[in-house]
MINUMI-136610 format. One record per residue (C-alpha): residue number from 1; residue in one letter; x, y, z. Coordinates in steps of 0.1 Angstrom, whole numbers, plus 5000, padded with zeros to 4 digits. Layout:
> num residuo c1 c2 c3
> NUM A X Y Z .
...
This chain:
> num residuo c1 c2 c3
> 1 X 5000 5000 5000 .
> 2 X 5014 5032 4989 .
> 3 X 5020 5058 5018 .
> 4 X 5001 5085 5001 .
> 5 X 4972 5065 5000 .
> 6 X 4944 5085 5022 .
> 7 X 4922 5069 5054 .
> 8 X 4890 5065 5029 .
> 9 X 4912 5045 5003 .
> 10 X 4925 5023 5030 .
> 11 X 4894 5017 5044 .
> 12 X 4872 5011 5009 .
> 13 X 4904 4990 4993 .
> 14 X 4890 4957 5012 .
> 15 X 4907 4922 5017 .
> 16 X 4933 4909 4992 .
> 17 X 4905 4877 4977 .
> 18 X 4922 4848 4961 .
> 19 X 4923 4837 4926 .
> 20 X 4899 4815 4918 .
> 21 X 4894 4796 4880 .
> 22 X 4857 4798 4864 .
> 23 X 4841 4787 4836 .
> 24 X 4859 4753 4834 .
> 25 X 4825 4741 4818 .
> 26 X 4806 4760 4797 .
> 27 X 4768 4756 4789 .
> 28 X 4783 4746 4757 .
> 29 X 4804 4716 4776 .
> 30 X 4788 4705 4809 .
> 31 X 4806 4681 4830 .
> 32 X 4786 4651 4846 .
> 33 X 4780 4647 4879 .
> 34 X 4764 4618 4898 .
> 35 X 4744 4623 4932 .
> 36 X 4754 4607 4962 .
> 37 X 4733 4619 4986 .
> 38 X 4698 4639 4988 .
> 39 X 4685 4648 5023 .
> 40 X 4658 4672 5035 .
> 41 X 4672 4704 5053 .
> 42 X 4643 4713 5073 .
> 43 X 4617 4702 5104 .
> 44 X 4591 4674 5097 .
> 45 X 4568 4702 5107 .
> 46 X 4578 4731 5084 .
> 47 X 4561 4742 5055 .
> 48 X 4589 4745 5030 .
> 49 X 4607 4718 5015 .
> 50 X 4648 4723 5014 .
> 51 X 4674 4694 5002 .
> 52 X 4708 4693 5007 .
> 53 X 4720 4674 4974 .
> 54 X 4756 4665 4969 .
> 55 X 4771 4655 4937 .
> 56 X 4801 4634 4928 .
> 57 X 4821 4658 4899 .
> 58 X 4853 4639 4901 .
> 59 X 4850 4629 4866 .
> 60 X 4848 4668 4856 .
> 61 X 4869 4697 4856 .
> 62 X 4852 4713 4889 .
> 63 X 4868 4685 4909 .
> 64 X 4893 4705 4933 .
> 65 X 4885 4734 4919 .
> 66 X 4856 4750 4936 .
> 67 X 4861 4779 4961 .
> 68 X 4834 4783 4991 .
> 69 X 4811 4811 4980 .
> 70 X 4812 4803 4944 .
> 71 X 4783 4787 4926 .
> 72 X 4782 4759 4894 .
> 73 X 4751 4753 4869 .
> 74 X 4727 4731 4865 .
> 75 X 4710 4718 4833 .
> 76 X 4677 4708 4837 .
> 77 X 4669 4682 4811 .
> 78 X 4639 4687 4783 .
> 79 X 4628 4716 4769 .
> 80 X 4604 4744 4780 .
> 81 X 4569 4757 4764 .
> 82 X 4591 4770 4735 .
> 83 X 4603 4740 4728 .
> 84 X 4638 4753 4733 .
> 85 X 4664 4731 4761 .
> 86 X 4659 4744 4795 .
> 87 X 4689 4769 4801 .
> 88 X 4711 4764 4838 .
> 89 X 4706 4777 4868 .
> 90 X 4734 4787 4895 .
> 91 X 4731 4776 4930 .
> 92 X 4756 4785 4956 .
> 93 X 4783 4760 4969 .
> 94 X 4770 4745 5003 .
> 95 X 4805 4724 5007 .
> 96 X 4839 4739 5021 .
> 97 X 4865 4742 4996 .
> 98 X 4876 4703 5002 .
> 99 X 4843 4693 4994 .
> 100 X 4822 4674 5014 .
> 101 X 4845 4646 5012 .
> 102 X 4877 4662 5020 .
> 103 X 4896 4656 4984 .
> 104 X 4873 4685 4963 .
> 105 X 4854 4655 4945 .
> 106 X 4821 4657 4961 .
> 107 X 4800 4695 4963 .
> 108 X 4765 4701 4976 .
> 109 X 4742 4727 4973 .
> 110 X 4709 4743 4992 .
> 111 X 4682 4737 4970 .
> 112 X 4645 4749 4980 .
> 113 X 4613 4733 4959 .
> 114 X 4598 4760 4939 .
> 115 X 4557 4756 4942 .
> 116 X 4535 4786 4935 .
> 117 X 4505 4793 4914 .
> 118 X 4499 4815 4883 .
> 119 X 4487 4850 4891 .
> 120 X 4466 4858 4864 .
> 121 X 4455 4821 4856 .
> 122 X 4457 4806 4890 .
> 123 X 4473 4777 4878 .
> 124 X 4499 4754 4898 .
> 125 X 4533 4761 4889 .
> 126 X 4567 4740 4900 .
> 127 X 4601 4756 4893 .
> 128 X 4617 4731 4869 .
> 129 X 4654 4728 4883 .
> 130 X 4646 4730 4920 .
> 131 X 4621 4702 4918 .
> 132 X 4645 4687 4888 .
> 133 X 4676 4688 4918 .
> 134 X 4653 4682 4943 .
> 135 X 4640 4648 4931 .
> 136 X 4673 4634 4926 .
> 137 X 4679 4604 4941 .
> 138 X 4717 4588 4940 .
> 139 X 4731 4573 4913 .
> 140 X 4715 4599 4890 .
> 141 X 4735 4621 4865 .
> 142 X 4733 4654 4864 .
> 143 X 4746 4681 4837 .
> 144 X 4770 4710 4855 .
> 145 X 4789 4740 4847 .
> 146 X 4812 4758 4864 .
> 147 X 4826 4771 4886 .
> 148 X 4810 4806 4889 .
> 149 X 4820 4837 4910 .
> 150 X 4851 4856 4919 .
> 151 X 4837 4879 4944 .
> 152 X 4816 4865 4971 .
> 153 X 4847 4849 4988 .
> 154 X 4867 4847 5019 .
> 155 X 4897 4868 5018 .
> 156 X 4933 4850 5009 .
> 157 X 4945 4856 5043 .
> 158 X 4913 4844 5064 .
> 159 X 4931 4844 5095 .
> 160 X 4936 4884 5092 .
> 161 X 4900 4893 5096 .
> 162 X 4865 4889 5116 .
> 163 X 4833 4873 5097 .
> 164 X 4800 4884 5103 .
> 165 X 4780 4864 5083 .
> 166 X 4738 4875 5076 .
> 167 X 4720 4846 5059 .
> 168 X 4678 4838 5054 .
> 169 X 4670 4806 5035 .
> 170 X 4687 4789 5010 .
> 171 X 4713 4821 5017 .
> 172 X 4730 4796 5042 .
> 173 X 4746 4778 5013 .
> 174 X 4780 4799 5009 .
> 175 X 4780 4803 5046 .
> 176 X 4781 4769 5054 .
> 177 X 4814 4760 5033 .
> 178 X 4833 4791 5044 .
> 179 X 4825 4790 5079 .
> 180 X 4838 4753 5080 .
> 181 X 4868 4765 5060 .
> 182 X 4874 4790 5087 .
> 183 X 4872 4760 5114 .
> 184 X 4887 4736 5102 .
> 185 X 4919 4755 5094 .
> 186 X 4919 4766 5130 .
> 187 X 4917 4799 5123 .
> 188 X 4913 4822 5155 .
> 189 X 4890 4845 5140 .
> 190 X 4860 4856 5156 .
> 191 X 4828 4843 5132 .
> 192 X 4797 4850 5136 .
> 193 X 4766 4836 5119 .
> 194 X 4735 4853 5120 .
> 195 X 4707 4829 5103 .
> 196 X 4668 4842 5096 .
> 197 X 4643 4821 5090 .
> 198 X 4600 4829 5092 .
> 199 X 4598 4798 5117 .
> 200 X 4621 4781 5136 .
> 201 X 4613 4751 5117 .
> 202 X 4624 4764 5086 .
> 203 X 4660 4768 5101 .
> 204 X 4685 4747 5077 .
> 205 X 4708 4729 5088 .
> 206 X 4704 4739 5125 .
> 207 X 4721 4709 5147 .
> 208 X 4753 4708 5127 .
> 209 X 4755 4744 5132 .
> 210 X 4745 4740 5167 .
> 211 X 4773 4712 5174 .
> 212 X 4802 4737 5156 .
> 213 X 4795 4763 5181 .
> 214 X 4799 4739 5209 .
> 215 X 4829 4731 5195 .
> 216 X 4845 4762 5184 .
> 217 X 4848 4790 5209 .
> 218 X 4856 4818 5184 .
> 219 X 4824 4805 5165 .
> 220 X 4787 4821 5175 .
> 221 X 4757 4814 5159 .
> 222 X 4725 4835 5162 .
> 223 X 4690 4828 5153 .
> 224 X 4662 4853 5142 .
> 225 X 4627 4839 5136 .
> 226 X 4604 4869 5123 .
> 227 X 4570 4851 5131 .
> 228 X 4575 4837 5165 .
> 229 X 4592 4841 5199 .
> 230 X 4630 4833 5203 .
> 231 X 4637 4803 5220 .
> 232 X 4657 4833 5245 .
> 233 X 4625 4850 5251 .
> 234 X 4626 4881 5225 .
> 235 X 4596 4891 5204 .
> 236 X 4600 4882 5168 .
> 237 X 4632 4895 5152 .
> 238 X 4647 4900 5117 .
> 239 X 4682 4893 5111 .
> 240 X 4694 4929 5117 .
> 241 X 4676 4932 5151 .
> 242 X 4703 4906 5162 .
> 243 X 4725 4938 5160 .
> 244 X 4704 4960 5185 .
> 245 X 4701 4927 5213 .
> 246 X 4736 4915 5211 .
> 247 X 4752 4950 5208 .
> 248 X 4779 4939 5236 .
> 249 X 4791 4911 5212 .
> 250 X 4789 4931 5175 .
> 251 X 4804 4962 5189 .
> 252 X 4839 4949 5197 .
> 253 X 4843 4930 5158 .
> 254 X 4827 4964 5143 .
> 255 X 4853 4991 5159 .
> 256 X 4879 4973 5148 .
> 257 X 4897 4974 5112 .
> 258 X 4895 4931 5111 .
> 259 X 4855 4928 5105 .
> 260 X 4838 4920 5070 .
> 261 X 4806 4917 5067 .
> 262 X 4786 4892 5043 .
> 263 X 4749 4891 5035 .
> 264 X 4732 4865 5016 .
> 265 X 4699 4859 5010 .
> 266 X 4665 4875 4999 .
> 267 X 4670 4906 4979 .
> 268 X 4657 4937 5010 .
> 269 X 4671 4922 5034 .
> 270 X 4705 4942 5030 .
> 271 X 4687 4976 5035 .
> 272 X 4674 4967 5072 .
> 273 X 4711 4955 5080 .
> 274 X 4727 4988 5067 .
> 275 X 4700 5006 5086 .
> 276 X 4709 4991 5121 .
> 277 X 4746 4995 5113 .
> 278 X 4738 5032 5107 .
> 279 X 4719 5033 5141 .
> 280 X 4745 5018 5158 .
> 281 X 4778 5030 5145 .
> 282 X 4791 5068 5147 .
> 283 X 4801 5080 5114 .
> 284 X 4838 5075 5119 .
> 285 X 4834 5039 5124 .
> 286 X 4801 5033 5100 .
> 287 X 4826 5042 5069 .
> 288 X 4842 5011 5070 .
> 289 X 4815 4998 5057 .
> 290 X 4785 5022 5042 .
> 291 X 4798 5059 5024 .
> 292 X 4768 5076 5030 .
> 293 X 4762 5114 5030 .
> 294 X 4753 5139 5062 .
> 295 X 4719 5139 5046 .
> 296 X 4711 5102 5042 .
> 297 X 4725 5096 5075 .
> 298 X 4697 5124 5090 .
> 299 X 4674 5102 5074 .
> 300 X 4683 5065 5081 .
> 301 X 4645 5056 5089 .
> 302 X 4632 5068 5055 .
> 303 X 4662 5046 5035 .
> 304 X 4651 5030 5004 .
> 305 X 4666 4998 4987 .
> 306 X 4671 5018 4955 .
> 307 X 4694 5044 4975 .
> 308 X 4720 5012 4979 .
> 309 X 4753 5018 4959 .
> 310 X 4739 5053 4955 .
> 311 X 4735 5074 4983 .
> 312 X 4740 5043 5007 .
> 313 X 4771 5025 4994 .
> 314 X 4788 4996 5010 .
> 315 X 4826 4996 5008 .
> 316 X 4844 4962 5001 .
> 317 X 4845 4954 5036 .
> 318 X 4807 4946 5026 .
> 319 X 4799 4915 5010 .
> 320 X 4763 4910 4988 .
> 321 X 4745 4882 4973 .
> 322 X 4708 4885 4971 .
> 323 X 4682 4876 4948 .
């Protein structure tokens, strides 16, 4: 870093990521993959319907060389009401960089069943690759491309930062890999998951994440169930709210030049999280992470999602991936 470089260039430069290779197949040349397992993510009781599907890719290019936080394609087979092939979909990378199985051979994703009806004709309507991914049984084949994504990453030198991690939903994929990356190196840094989810049922993969904060005493995972009491007694709470109740344990990681922040998830949720940050860090400290004006900041409860990047701009201490 040069020595001319100013406070605000240091502090919007972010962390050095790694290189990472993409593309290795092409929609044009997809790799084949086989599954080898297919288990439901969430509660007998909930009302959504999540798999966690691995697939064998060691006969493909992607075999050791997916990155936690990156996402391949999938290839639905058939065609749709055009009669065209279905075109892939991305999903996000559940598996820590080693793959599930330790030697990069084996990745999973997150995969919710997509069942909705027609607005203007009322119809039933199933998203074609969730329910294609999510019927999968193993043994099956399955077309892939990838890998996808240079961005969404941990840095190259984990061990010099603090995670905060903000996930609702399927957003849990990419979390999941990188916060066993961060474990199982042994890295000292202080992680944080923060996971929303409408019902406490709907939480995915809760026990394992459960058991690897009883393990891991630099690891702390948070719950925020928007339509129902916490299990420690608060009202129902967004993700962000965690902020405002545990300010004793986000304040310490926030002050300090190690934290990065990453938020994944449904597209919204972001603008609560930049709110609370706003209410909770003086200026000198929020512009680590948002540039915002004197003006916008007069008016944090009025923010709009469409000021983000504009008036409200995360620095790349901020990581995003919503949809």
């Amino acid at each position: 870093m040069s020595q001319t470089d100013t406070p605000r260039e240091r502090r919007d430069h972010g962390p050095e990521l790694p290189e990472v290779k993409m593309h290795l197949h092409p929609p044009a040349d997809p790799g084949v993959g086989v599954v080898v397992e297919n288990k439901r993510c969430t509660a007998r009781k909930s009302a959504s319907f999540v798999r966690h599907v691995a697939i064998d890719v060691s006969k493909t290019s992607l075999a050791g060389n997916f990155r936690a936080g990156q996402s391949f394609g999938v290839i639905p087979p058939g065609q749709d009401e055009r009669g065209r092939p279905h075109k892939l979909r991305l999903y996000s990378i559940a598996s820590p960089s080693k793959g599930e199985d330790g030697q990069g051979h084996v990745l999973a994703t997150t995969v919710k069943r997509t069942i909705d009806e027609h607005w203007e004709t009322g119809k039933l309507f199933l998203g074609v690759a969730s329910n294609y991914l999510a019927d999968l049984q193993p043994g099956d084949e399955i077309r892939v491309t990838g890998p996808s994504g240079k961005r969404f990453l941990t840095p190259a030198h984990p061990e010099d930062h603090d995670y905060i991690f903000f996930a609702t939903g399927t957003g849990i994929a990419p979390f999941r890999g990188m916060i066993h990356d961060l474990l199982d190196a042994g890295a000292q840094s202080r992680v944080t998951l923060v996971m929303g989810a409408a019902y406490a049922t709907d939480l995915l993969y809760h026990a394992d994440l459960l058991r690897l904060e009883q393990e891991h005493e630099n690891f702390t995972y948070l719950t925020a169930i928007s339509r129902e009491t916490q299990g420690d007694g608060h009202d129902p709470l967004y993700v962000q709210d965690r902020l405002r109740t545990h300010q004793d344990h986000f304040l310490p990681q926030l002050e300090t030049d190690r934290a990065l922040i990453y938020v994944c998830g449904i597209a919204g949720m972001e603008l609560g999280i930049f709110q609370q940050l706003a209410r909770l860090l003086p200026p000198s400290r929020l512009d680590r992470f948002l540039r915002c004006d004197s003006k916008a900041l007069s008016q944090v409860e009025h923010w709009e999602r469409r000021m983000i990047h504009k008036e409200v701009a995360p620095t790349r201490r901020v990581f995003l991936e919503v949809y």
